[in-house]
Residue, then its C-alpha position, 0 to 999 in steps of 0.5 A: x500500500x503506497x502512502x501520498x506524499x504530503x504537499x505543504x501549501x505554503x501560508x497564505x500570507x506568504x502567498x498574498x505578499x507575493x502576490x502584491x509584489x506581482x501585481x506591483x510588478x504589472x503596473x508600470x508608474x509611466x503608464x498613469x499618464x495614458x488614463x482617463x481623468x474620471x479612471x485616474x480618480x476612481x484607481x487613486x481611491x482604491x488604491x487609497x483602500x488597499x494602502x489602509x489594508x496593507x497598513x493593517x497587515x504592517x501592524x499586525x505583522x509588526x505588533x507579532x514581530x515585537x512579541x517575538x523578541x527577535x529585535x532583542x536578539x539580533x542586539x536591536x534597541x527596539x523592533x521599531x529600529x530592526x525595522x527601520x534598519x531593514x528598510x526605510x531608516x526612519x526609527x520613529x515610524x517603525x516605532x509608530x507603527x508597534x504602538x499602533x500594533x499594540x492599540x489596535x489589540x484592544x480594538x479588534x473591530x476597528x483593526x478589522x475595518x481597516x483591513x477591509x479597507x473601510x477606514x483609513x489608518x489615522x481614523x483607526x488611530x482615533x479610534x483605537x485611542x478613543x477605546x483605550x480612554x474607556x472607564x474602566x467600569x465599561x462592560x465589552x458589550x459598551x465597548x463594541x457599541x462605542x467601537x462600531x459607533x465611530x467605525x460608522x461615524x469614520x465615513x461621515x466627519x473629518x478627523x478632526x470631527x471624529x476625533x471630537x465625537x470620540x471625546x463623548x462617545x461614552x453617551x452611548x450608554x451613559x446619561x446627557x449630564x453625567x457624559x457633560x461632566x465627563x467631557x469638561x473634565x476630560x478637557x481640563x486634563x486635557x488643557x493642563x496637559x496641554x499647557x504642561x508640555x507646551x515648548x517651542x524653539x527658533x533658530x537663525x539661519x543666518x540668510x535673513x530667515x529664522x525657522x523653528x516650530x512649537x507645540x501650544x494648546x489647541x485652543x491657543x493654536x486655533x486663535x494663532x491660525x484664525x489671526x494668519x489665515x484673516x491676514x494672508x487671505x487673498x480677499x484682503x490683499x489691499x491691506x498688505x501693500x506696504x509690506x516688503x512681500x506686497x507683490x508676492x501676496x497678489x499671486x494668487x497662484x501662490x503656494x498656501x504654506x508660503x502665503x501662511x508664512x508671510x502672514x505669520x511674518x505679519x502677524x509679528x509686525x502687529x504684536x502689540x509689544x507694549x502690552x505684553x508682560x516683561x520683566x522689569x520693563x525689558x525682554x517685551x519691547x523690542x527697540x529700533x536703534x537708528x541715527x535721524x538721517x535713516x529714519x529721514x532719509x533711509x541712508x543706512x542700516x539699522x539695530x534691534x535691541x537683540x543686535x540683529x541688523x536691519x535695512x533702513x525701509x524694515x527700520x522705518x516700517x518697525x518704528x510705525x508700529x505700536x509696542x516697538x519703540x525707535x531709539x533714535x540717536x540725534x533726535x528728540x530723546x525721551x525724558x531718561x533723567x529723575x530726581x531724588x524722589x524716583x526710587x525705581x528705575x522706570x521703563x524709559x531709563x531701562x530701555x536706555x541702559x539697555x541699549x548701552x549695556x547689553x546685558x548683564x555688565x558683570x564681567x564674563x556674564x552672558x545674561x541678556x537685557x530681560x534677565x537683568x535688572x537695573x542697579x544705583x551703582x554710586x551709592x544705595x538709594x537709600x543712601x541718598x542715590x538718585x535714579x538717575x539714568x548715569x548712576x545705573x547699570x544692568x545687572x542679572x539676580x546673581x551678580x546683583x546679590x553679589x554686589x549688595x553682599x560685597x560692598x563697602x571699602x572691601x567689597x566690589x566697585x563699580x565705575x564708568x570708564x573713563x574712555x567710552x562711559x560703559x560699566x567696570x568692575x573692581x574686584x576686592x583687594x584687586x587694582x585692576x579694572x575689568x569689563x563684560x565685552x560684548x560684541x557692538x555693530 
């Protein structure tokens, strides 16, 4: 009696990826160019539903793959980074795509929706979220009827839509006023939270452009947008043409992430700095140091208060604007000098050292102008100093309560030098008199 051999099929997942790359391999990219529009749209949706299938089999795959250890054993940080290793380089979505892995476990319903191609992987991320945030007390019959609910509601809203109809989708079995409470104290969590790791960053280029990015509350977020999106609409173009980019706003061709930035660059230009909060009438202000021929004329460059130089026209733009004031040299001064009776520095006076000083006068200090305070460095005030605008100079906290802890015959003494009328410092028991160098354009 003869025995069949035994076939072993191969797994069918095997088989599908080798049947993704064969009709991959079918579809030449050259060839889109010879379709008919209305069959280019319909093909781009499909294709958009096989991308959410595939991305669920990547997940799946890689969620199975991380419970495997083999990362660890092949001496990977993380299965993300064997991934990225393997092929594309980018560890951040390798890792990503373990996270989503892991959430979709505990959305089965919604892992298989994207499967099937009927939601797309960001609403399955909502969704996925919105399940894990359940009260612990909801029952798996709850559970379902919250899932499939924004399974269905993924086809209707936009994400952001879906995302806010996830936030309350615990009134389906709970009460209007209890699901009320719940959401107004899911978003004060929220907004802490938010407040909490808000940051933001900016960098110099050095061509005349500064980069950066942020991260703020949305709330705040959404009034930063509505300001630029009302400046840089085109339906206002009037309203721009004495800026430096007036022409590029009448482009109406022009790219919306540029025409955004311009606004944002607009938006600057109004900040209404003499309103903003500072610290001892410095840091909020930002001053426009430049001779009267420029402000007349325009002949040259000018200086903000941080050192960066400027053209004379951005000079004369800036000084117009409410909150930045022009610090002009040879023109009409504002009134810096007090008498006896004026104990504390005022704003005015403080601008002036500052644009003297620079910043923290002690020598080898790197504090800037909003760090510092402003000292009677001739005798205390108490002792009959006048808040004059030559009896001061800029010095941070620290230094500050170093010069208070060490005064008298023994302690630090403080002098205008004789060249140039800019702070020195003498150190106890020293003869030698030193001074913070900044670099001055």
């Amino acid at each position: 009696m003869s025995v069949a051999p035994v076939v072993s099929l191969p797994h069918p997942l095997v088989c599908g990826v080798a049947a993704i790359k064969d009709a991959l391999d079918q579809m030449p990219v050259a060839a889109w160019d010879g379709l008919e529009p209305a069959t280019i749209a319909q093909l781009s949706q499909e294709l958009l539903r096989v991308e959410a299938r595939v991305k669920a089999q990547q997940v799946a795959a890689a969620r199975a793959l991380d419970a495997s250890g083999l990362a660890k054993s092949r001496g990977a940080s993380s299965t993300g980074a064997m991934l990225a290793g393997s092929f594309g380089g980018d560890k951040r979505a390798g890792d990503q795509m373990v996270a989503m892995g892991k959430a979709l476990e505990a959305a089965s319903r919604t892992e298989d929706a994207l499967a099937r191609g009927e939601i797309g992987p960001s609403q399955a991320a909502i969704i996925a979220n919105a399940v894990a945030d359940l009260p612990e007390d909801t029952t798996e019959a709850q559970r379902e009827a919250c899932e499939d609910t924004l399974i269905g509601d993924a086809g209707r809203f936009s994400l952001k839509d879906l995302r806010s109809r996830s936030k309350r989708i615990t009134d389906q079995f709970k009460p209007a006023p209890e699901v009320d409470q719940d959401e107004n104290h899911s978003l004060e969590r929220q907004e802490k939270d938010a407040w909490r790791r808000s940051e933001f960053w900016m960098a110099n280029d050095g061509d005349g452009t500064c980069r950066g990015g942020f991260r703020i509350p949305e709330a705040q977020g959404e009034q930063l947008m509505a300001a630029i999106q009302a400046i840089c609409a085109p339906k206002r173009d009037h309203l721009h043409e004495g800026t430096p980019a007036a022409e590029s706003y009448y482009d109406k061709d022009l790219e919306y992430r540029h025409r955004l930035g311009m606004g944002f660059a607009e938006l600057c230009n109004h900040l209404p700095g003499d309103k903003l909060p500072g610290k001892g009438g410095l840091g909020a202000t930002l001053i426009v140091r430049l001779d009267h021929d420029t402000l007349i004329h325009g002949l040259k460059a000018a200086t903000l208060s941080t050192g960066t130089r400027i053209s004379a026209s951005q000079a004369r733009l800036m000084a117009c604007n409410a909150g930045i004031i022009p610090q002009v040299f040879g023109g009409k001064s504002l009134p810096l000098d007090h008498g006896h009776e004026q104990r504390v520095f005022t704003k005015a006076q403080k601008q002036a050292l500052e644009a003297r000083d620079g910043g923290c006068t002690f020598p080898g200090c790197d504090k800037p102008p909003e760090q510092c305070e402003a000292h009677h460095w001739r005798m205390r005030w108490a002792d009959g100093s006048d808040t004059r605008l030559d009896d001061g100079v800029l010095i941070c906290p620290f230094h500050h309560r170093t010069i208070h802890d060490n005064t008298g015959h023994e302690g630090w003494a403080i002098r205008m030098s004789p060249t140039d009328g800019h702070p020195e410092y003498r150190r106890p028991g020293s003869d030698t008199w030193k001074r913070n160098h900044r670099w001055r354009p």
